[in-house]
C-alpha positions as semicolon CSV with decimal commas, in nm:
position;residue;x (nm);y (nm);z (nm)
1;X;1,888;1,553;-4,490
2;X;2,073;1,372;-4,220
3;X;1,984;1,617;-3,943
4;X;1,605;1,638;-4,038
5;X;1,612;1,233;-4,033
6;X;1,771;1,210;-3,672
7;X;1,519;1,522;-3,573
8;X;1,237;1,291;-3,680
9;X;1,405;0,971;-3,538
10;X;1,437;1,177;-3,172
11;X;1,091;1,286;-3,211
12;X;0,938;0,964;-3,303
13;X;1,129;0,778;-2,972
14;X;0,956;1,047;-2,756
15;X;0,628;0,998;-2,923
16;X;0,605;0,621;-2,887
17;X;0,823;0,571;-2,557
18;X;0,567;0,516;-2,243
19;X;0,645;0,609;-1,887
20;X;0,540;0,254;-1,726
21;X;0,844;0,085;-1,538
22;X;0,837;-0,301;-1,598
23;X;1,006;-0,550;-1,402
24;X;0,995;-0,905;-1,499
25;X;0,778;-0,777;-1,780
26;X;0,827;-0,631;-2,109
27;X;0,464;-0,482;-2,156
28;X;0,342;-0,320;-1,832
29;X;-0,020;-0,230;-1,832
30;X;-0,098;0,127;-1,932
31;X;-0,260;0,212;-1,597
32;X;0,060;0,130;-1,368
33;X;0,420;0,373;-1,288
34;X;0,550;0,014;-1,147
35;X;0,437;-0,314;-1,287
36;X;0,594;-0,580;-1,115
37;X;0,579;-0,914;-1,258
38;X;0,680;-1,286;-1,059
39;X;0,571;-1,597;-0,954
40;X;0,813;-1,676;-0,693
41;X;0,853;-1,316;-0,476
42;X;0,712;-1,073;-0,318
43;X;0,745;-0,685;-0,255
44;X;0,895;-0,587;0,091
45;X;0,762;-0,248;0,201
46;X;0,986;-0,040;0,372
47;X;0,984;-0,140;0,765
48;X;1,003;0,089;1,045
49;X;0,917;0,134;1,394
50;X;0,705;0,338;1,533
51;X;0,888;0,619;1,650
52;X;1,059;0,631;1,282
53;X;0,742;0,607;1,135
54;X;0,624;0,887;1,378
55;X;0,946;1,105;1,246
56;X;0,869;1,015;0,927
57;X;0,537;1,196;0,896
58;X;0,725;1,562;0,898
59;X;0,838;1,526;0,545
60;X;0,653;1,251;0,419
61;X;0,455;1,270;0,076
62;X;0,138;1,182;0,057
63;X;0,068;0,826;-0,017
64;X;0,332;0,712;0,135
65;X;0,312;0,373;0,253
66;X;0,543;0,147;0,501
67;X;0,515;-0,158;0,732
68;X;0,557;-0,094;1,136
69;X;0,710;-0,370;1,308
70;X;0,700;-0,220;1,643
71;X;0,439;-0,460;1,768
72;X;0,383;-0,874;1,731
73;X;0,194;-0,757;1,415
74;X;0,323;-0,575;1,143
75;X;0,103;-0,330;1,070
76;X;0,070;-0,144;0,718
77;X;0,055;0,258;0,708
78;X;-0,049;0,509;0,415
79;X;-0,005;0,892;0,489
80;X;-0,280;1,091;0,379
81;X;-0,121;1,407;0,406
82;X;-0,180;1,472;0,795
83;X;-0,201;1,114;0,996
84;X;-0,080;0,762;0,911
85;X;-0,423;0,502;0,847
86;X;-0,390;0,163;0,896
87;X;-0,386;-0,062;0,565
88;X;-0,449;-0,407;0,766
89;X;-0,836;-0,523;0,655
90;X;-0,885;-0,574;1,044
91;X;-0,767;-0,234;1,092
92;X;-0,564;-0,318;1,364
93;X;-0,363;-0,095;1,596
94;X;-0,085;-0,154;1,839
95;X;-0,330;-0,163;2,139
96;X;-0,563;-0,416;1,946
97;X;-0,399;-0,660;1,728
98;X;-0,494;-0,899;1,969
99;X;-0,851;-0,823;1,910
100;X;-1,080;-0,874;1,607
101;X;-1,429;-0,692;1,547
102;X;-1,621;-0,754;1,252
103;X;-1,929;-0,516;1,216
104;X;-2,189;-0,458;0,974
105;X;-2,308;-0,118;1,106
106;X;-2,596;-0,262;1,296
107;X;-2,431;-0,570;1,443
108;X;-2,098;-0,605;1,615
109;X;-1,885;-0,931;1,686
110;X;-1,568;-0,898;1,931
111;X;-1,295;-1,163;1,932
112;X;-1,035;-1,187;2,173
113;X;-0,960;-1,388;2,449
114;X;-1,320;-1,392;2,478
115;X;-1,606;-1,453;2,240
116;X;-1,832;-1,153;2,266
117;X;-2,157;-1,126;2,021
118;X;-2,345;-0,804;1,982
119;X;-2,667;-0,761;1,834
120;X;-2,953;-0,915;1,646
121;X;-2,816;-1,196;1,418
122;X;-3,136;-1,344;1,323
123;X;-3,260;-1,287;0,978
């Protein structure tokens, strides 16, 4: 009777265990591997350089993700299996992060140094 109770006890953990990882959280949400919970941190992506980020891409999984500091900017990369894409929302690059262009598909503005403005604006 003992062994069929701690069969059912074993069985009953596995059942009702979840695979979500909480920090600072006792109840991470169902859709997460990592739920990180705080108020006064952050989460530091790995850094690299370029030329680590450039040996990293040999055996690196897909997804991956990691922050080059090689230029003024850091710059966020995922792997998508073949080439590194730039996370930033600017999409900027080591030869532009000195340059912003915002674009709507039909109309184009450039900021840099100088103001450049592209296209009809008028509505």
């Amino acid at each position: 009777m003992k062994r069929l109770y701690l069969i059912m006890l074993i069985l009953a953990h596995f059942y009702y265990s979840n695979a979500q990882v909480g920090i600072n959280t006792n109840s991470p949400h169902s859709s997460t591997a990592l739920h990180i919970e705080s108020v006064k941190k952050g989460l530091l992506i790995p850094m690299v350089n370029q030329e680590m980020r450039n040996n990293l891409a040999e055996s690196a999984a897909k997804g991956l993700i990691v922050c080059d500091t090689t230029g003024q900017v850091p710059i966020f990369y995922a792997f998508d299996g073949t080439n590194w894409i730039t996370l930033n929302p600017l999409q900027a690059t080591d030869e532009t992060e000195d340059i912003i262009k915002l674009s709507n598909g039909a109309s184009e503005v450039t900021l840099n140094n100088n103001l450049s403005v592209l296209g009809n604006f008028s509505r």
